[in-house]
N, C-alpha and C positions, 0 to 999 in steps of 0.2 A: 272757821267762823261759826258760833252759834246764835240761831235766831229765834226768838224767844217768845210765841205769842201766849196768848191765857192757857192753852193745857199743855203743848209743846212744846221742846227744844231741838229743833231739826239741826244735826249738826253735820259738814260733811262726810265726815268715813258713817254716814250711817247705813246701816246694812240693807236694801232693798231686797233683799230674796223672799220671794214669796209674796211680794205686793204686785199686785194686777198690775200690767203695764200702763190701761189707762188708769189707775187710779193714783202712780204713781207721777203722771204728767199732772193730774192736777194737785196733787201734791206739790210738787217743783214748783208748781206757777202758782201757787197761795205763795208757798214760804219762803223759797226764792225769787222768784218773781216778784210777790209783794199784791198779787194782783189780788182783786176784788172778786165773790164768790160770781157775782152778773158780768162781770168780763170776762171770767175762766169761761162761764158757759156759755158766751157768747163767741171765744174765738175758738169755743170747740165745737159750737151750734148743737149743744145739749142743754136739758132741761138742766135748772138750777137744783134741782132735788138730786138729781145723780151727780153733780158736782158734788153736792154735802157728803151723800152717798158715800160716794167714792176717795174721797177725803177721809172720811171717817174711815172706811175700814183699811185704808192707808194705814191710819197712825195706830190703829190697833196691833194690823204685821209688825210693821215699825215699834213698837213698843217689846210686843213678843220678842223679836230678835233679839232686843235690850236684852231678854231673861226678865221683865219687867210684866209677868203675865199676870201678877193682879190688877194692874192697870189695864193693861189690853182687855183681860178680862171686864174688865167695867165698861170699857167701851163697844166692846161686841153684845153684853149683855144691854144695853141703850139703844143701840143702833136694831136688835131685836125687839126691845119692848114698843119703839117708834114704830114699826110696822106690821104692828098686833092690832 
């Protein structure tokens, strides 16, 4: 099953190696789960910024793994320029 939001399609066989463990729960529980970015961080009782955070450099490994590294690449390069 793949699920489809505005930049991703998470699909099961996708290859988590390499993604942070936590950033990979809150991955699971956006796009499987369905959950909202204030309820991730709320049943993980972390700031809503490290949710984003950690999402995002989720879908980056996740993309990389694809072989998909100019996309991951644009998302590591954002997720830099946001903490500049």
């Amino acid at each position: 099953m793949a699920l489809k939001t505005h930049d991703l399609v998470l699909n099961d066989d996708d290859d988590f190696s390499g993604v942070n463990p936590h950033g990979a729960d809150c991955i699971r529980l956006r796009y499987i789960g369905r959950h909202k970015y204030e309820v991730i961080a709320s049943m993980l009782q972390i700031p809503l910024g490290t949710v984003r955070s950690r999402i995002n450099r989720a879908k980056a490994q996740i993309l990389a793994n694809r072989g998909n590294n100019a996309t991951a690449d644009a998302y590591k390069g954002a997720m830099e320029d946001s903490h500049a």
